[in-house]
PDB file of N, CA, C and O in Angstrom:
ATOM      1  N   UNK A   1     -23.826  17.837  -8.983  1.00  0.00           N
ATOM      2  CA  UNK A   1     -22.839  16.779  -8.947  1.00  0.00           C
ATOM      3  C   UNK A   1     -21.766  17.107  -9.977  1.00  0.00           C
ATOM      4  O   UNK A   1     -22.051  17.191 -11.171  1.00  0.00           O
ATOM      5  N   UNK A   2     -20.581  17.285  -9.532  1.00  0.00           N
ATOM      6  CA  UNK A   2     -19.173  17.744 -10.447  1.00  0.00           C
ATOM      7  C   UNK A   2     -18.504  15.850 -10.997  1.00  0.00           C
ATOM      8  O   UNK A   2     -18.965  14.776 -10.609  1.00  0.00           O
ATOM      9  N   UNK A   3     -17.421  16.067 -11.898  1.00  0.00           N
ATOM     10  CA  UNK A   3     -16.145  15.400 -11.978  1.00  0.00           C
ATOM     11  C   UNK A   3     -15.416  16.068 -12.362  1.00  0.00           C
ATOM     12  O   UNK A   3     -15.487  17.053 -13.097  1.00  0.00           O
ATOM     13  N   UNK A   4     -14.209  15.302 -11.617  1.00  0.00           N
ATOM     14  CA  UNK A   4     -13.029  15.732 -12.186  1.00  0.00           C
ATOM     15  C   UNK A   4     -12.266  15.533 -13.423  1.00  0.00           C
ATOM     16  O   UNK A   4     -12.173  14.395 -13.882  1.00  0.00           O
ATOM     17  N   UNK A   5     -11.609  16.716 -14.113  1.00  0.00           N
ATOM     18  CA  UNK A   5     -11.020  16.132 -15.045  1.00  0.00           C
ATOM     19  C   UNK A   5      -9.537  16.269 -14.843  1.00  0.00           C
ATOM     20  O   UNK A   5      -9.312  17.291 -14.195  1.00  0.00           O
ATOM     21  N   UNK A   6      -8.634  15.730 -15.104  1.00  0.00           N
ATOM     22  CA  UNK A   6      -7.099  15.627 -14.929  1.00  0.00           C
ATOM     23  C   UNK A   6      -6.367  14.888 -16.094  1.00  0.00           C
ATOM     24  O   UNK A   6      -6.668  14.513 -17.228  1.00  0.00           O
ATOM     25  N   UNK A   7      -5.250  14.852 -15.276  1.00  0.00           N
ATOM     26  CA  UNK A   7      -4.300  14.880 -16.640  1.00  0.00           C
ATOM     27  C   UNK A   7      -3.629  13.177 -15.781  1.00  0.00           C
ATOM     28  O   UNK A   7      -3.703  13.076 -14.556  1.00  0.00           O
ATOM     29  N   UNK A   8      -3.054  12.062 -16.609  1.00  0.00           N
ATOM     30  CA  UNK A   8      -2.735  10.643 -16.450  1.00  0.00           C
ATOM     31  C   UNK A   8      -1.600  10.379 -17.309  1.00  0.00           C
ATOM     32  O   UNK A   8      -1.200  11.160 -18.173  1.00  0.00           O
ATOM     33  N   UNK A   9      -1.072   9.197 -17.028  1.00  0.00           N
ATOM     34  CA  UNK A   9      -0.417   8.741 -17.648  1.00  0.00           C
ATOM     35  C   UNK A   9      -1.075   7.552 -17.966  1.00  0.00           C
ATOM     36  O   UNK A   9      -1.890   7.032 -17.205  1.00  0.00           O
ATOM     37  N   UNK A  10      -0.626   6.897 -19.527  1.00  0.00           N
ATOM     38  CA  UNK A  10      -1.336   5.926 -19.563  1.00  0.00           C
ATOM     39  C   UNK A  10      -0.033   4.858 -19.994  1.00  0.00           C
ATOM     40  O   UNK A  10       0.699   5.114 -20.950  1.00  0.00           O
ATOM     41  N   UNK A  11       0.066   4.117 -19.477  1.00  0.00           N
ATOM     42  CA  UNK A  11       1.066   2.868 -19.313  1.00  0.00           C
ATOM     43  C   UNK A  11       1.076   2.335 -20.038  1.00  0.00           C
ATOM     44  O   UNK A  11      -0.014   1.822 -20.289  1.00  0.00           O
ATOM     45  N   UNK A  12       2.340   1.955 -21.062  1.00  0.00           N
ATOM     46  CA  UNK A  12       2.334   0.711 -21.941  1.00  0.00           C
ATOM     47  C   UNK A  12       1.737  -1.154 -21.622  1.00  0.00           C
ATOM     48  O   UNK A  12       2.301  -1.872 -20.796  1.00  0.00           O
ATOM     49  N   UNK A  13       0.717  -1.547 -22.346  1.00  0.00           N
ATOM     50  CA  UNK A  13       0.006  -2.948 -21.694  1.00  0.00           C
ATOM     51  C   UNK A  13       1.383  -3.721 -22.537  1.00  0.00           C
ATOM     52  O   UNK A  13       1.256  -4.919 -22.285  1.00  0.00           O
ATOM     53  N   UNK A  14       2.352  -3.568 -23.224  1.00  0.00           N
ATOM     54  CA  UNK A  14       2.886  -4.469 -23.775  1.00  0.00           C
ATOM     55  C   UNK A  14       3.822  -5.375 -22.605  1.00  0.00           C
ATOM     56  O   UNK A  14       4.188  -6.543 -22.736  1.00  0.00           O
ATOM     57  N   UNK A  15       4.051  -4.576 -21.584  1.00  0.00           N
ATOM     58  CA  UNK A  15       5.302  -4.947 -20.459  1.00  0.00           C
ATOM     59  C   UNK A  15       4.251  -5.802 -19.559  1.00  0.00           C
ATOM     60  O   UNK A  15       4.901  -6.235 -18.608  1.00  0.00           O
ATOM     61  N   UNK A  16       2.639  -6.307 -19.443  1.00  0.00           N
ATOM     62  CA  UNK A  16       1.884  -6.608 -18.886  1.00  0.00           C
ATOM     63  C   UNK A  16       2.074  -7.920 -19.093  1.00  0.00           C
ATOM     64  O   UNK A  16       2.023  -8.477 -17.997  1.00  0.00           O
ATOM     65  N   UNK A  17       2.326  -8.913 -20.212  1.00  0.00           N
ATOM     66  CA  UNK A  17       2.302  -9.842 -21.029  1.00  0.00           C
ATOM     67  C   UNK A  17       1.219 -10.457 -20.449  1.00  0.00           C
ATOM     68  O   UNK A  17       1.474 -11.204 -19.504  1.00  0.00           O
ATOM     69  N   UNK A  18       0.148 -10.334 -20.760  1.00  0.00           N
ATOM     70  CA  UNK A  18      -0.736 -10.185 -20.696  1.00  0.00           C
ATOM     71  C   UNK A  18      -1.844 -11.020 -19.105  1.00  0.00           C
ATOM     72  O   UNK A  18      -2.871 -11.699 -19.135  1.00  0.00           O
ATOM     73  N   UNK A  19      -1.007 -10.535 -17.950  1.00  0.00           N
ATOM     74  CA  UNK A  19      -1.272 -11.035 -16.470  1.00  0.00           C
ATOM     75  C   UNK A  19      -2.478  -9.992 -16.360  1.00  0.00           C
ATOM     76  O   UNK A  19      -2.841  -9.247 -17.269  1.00  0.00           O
ATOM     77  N   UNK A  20      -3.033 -10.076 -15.079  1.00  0.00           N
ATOM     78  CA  UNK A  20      -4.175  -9.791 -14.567  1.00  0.00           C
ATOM     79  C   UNK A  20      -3.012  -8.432 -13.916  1.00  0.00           C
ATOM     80  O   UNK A  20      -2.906  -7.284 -14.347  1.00  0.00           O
ATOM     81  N   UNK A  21      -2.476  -8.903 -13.092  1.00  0.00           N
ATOM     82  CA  UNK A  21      -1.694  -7.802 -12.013  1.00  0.00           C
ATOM     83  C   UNK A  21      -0.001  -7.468 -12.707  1.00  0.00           C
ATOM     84  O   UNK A  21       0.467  -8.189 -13.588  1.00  0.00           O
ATOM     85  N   UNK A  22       0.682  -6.383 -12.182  1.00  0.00           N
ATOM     86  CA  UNK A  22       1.550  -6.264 -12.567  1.00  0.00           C
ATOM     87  C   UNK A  22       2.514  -6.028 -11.496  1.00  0.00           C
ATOM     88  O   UNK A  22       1.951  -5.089 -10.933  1.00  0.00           O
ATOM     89  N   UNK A  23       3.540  -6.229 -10.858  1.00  0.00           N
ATOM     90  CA  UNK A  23       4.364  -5.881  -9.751  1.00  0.00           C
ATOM     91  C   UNK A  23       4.919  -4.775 -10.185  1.00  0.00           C
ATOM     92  O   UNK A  23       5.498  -4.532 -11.244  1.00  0.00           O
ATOM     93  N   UNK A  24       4.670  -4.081  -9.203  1.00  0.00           N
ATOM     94  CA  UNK A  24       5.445  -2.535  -9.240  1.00  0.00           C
ATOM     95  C   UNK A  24       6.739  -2.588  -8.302  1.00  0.00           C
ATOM     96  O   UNK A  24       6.689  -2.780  -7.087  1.00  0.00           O
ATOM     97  N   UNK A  25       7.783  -2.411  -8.967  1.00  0.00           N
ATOM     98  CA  UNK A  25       9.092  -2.265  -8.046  1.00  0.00           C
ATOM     99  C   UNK A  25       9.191  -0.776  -8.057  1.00  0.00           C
ATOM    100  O   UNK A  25       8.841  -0.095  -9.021  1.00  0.00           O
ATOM    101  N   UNK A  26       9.751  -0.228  -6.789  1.00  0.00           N
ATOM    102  CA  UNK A  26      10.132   1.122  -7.018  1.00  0.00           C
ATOM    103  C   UNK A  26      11.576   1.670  -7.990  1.00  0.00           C
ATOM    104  O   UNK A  26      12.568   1.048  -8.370  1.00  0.00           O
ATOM    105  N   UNK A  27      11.190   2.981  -8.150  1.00  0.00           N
ATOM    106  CA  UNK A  27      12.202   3.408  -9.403  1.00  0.00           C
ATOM    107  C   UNK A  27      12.244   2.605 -10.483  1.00  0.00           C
ATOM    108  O   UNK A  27      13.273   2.598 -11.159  1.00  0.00           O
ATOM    109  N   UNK A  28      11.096   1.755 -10.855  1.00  0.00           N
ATOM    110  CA  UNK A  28      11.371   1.238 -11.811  1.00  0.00           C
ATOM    111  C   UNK A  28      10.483   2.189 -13.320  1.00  0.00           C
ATOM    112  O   UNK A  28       9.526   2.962 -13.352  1.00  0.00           O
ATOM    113  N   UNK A  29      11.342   1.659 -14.317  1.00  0.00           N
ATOM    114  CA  UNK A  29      11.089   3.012 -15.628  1.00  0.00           C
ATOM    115  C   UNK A  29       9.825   2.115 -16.549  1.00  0.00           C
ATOM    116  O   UNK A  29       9.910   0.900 -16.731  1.00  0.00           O
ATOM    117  N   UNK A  30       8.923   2.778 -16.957  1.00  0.00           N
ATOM    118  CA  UNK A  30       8.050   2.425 -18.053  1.00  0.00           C
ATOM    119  C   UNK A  30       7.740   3.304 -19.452  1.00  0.00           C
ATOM    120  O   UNK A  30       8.001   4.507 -19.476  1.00  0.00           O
ATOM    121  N   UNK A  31       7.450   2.957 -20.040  1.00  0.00           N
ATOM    122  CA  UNK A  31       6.838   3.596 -21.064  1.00  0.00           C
ATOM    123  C   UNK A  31       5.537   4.116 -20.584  1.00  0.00           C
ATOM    124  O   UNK A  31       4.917   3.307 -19.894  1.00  0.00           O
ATOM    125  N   UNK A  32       4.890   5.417 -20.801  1.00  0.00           N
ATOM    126  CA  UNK A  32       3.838   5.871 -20.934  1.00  0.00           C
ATOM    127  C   UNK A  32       3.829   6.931 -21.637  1.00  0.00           C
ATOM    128  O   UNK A  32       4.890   7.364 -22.087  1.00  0.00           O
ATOM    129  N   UNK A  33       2.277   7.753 -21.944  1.00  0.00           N
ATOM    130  CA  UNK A  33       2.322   8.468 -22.521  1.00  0.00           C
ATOM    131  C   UNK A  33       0.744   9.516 -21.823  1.00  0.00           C
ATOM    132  O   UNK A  33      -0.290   9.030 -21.365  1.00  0.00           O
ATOM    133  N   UNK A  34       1.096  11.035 -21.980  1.00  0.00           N
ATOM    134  CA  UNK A  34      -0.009  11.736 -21.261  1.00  0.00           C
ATOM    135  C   UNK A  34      -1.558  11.132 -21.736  1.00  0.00           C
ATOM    136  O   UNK A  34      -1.702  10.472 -22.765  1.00  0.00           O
ATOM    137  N   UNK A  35      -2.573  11.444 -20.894  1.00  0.00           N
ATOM    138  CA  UNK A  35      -3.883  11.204 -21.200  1.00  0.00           C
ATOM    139  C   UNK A  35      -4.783  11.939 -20.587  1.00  0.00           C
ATOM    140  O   UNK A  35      -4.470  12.484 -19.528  1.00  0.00           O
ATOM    141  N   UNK A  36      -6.013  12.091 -21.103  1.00  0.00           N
ATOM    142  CA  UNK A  36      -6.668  12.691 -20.332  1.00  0.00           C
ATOM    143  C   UNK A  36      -7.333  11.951 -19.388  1.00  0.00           C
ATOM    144  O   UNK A  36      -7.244  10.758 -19.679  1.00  0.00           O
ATOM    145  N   UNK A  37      -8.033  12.159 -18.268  1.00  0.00           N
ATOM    146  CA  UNK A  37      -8.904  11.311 -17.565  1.00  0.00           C
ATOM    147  C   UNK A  37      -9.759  12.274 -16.781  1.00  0.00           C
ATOM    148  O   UNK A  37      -9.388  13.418 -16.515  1.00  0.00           O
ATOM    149  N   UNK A  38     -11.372  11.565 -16.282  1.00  0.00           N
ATOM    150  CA  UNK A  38     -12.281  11.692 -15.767  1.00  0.00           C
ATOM    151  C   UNK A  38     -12.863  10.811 -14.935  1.00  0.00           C
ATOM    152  O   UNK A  38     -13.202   9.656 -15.193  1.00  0.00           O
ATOM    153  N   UNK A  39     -13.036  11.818 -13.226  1.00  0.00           N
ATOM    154  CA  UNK A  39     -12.730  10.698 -12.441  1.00  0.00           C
ATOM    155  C   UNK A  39     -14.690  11.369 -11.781  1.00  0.00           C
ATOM    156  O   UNK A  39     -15.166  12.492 -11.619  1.00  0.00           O
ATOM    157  N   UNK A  40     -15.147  10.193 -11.630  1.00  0.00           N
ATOM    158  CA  UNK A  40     -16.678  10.080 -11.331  1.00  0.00           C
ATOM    159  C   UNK A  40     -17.105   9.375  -9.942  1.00  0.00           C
ATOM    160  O   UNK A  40     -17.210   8.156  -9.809  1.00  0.00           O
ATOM    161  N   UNK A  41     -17.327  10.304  -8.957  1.00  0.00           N
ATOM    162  CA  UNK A  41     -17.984   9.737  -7.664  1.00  0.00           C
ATOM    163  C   UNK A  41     -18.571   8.531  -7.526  1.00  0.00           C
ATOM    164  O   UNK A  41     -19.524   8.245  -8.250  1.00  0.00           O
ATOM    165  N   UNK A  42     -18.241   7.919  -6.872  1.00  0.00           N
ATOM    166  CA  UNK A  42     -18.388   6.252  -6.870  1.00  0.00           C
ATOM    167  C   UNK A  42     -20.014   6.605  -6.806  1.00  0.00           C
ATOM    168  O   UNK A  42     -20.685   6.361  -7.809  1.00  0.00           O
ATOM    169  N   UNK A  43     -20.711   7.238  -5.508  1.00  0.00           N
ATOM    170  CA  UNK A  43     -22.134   7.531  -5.399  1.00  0.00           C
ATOM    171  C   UNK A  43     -22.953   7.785  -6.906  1.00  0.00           C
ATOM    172  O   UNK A  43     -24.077   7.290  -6.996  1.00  0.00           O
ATOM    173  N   UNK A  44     -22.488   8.430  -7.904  1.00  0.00           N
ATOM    174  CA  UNK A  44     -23.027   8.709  -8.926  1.00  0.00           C
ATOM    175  C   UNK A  44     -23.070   8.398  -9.944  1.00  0.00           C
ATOM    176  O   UNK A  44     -23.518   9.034 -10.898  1.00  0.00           O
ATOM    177  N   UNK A  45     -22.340   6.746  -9.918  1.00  0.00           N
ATOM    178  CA  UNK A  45     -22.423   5.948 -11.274  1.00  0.00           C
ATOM    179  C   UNK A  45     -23.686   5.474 -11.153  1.00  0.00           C
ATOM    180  O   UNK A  45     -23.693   4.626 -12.046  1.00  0.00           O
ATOM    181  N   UNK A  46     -24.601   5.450 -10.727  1.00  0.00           N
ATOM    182  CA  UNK A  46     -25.486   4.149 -11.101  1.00  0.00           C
ATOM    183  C   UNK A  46     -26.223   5.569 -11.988  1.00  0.00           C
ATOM    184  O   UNK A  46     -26.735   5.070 -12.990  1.00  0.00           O
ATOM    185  N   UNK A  47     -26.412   6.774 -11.998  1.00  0.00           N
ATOM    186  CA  UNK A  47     -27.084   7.603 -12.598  1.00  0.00           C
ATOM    187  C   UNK A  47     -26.338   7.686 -13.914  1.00  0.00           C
ATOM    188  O   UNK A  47     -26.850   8.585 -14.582  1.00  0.00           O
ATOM    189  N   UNK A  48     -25.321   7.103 -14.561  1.00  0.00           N
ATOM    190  CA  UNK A  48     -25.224   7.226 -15.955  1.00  0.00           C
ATOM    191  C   UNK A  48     -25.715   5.526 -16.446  1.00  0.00           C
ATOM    192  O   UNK A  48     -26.425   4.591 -16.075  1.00  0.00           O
ATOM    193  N   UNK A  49     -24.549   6.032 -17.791  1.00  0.00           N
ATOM    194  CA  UNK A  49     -25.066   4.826 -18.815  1.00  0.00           C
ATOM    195  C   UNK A  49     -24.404   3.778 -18.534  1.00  0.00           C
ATOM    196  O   UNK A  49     -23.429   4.109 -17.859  1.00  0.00           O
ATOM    197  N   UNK A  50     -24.443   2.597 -18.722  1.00  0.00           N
ATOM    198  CA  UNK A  50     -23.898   1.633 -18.732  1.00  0.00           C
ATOM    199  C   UNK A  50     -22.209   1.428 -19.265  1.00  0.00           C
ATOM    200  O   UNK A  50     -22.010   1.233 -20.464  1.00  0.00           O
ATOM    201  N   UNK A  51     -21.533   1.462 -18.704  1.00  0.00           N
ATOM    202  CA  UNK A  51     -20.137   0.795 -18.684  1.00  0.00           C
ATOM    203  C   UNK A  51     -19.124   0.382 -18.151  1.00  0.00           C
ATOM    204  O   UNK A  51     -19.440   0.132 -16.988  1.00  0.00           O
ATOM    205  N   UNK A  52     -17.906   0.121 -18.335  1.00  0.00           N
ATOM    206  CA  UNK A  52     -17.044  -0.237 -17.268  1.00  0.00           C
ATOM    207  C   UNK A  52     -16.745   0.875 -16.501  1.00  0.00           C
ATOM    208  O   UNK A  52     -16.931   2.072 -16.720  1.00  0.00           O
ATOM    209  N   UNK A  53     -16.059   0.054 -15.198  1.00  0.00           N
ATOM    210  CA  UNK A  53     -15.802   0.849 -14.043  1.00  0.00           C
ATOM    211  C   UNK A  53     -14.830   0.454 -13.907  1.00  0.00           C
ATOM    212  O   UNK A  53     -14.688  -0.709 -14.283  1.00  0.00           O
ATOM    213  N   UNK A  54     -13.519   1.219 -13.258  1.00  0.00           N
ATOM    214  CA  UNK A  54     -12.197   0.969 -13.118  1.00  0.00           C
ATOM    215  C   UNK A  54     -12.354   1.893 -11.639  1.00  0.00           C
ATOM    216  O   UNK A  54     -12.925   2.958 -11.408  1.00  0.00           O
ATOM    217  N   UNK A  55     -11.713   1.129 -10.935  1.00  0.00           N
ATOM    218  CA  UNK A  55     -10.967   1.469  -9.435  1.00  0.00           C
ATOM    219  C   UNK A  55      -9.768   1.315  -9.704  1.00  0.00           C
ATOM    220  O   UNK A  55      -9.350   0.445 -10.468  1.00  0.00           O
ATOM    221  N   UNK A  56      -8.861   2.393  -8.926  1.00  0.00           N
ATOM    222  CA  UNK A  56      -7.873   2.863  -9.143  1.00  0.00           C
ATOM    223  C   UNK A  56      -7.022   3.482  -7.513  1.00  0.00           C
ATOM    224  O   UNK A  56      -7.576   4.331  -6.815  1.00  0.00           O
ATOM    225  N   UNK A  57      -6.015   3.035  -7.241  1.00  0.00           N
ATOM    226  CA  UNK A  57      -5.333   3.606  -6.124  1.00  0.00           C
ATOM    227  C   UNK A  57      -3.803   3.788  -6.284  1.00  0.00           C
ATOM    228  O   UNK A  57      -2.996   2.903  -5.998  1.00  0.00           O
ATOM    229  N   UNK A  58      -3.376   5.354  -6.900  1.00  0.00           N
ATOM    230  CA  UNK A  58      -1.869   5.371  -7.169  1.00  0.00           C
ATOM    231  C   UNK A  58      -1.551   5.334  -5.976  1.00  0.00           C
ATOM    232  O   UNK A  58      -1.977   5.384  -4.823  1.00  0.00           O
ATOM    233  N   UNK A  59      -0.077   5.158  -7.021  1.00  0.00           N
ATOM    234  CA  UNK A  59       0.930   4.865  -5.828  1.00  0.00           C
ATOM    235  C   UNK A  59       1.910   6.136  -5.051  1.00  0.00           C
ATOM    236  O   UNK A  59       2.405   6.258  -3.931  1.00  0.00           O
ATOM    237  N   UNK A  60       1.884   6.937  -6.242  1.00  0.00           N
ATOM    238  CA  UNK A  60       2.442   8.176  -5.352  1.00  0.00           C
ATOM    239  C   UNK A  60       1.573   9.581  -6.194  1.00  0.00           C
ATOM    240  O   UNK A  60       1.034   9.388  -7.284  1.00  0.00           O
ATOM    241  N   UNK A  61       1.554  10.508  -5.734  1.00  0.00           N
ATOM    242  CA  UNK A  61       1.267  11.743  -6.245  1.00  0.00           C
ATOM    243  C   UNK A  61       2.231  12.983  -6.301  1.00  0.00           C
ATOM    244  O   UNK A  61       2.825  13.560  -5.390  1.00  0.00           O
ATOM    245  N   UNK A  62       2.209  13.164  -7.371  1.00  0.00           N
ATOM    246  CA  UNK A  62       3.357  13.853  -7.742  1.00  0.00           C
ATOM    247  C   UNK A  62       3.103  14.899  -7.712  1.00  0.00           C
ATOM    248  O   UNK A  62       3.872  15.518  -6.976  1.00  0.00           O
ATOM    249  N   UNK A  63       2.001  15.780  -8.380  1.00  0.00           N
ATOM    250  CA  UNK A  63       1.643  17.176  -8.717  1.00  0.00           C
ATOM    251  C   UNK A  63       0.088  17.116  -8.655  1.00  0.00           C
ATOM    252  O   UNK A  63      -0.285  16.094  -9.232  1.00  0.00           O
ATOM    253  N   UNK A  64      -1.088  17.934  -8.100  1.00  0.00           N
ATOM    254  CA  UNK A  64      -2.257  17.907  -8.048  1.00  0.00           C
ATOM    255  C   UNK A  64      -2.693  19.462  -8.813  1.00  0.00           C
ATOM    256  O   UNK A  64      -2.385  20.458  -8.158  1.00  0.00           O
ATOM    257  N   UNK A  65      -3.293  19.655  -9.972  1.00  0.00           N
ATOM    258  CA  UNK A  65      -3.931  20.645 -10.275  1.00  0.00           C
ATOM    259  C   UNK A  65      -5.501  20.629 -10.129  1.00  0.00           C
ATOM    260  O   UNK A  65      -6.311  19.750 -10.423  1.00  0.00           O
ATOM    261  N   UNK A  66      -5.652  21.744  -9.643  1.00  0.00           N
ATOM    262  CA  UNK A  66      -7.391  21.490  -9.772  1.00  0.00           C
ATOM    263  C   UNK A  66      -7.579  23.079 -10.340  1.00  0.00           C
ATOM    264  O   UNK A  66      -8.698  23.505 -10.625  1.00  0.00           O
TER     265      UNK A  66
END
């Protein structure tokens, strides 16, 4: 069983004020900054440790390295 690791952006929460959801308009500009991330087969969480889970569906894809 693999994951992936990749490269993210991670979004400023200050522009969130502090809502559940955020409306995405297109072309619209944010603050972020690079991050790393690790993305884990939905099938193969229950085999680790206990923590949060985040689902995730961008909105566009820009560049894919593997």
């Amino acid at each position: 069983m693999g994951v992936l690791q990749g490269k993210g952006l991670l979004r400023d929460k200050s522009e969130w004020k502090r809502k559940l959801y955020h409306i995405y308009q297109k072309g619209q500009k944010s603050k972020s900054k690079p991050f790393p991330i690790t993305a884990i087969p939905y099938f193969a969480w229950a085999n680790r440790e206990p923590g949060k889970m985040l689902v995730w569906i961008p909105v566009g894809l820009q560049k894919l390295d593997l």
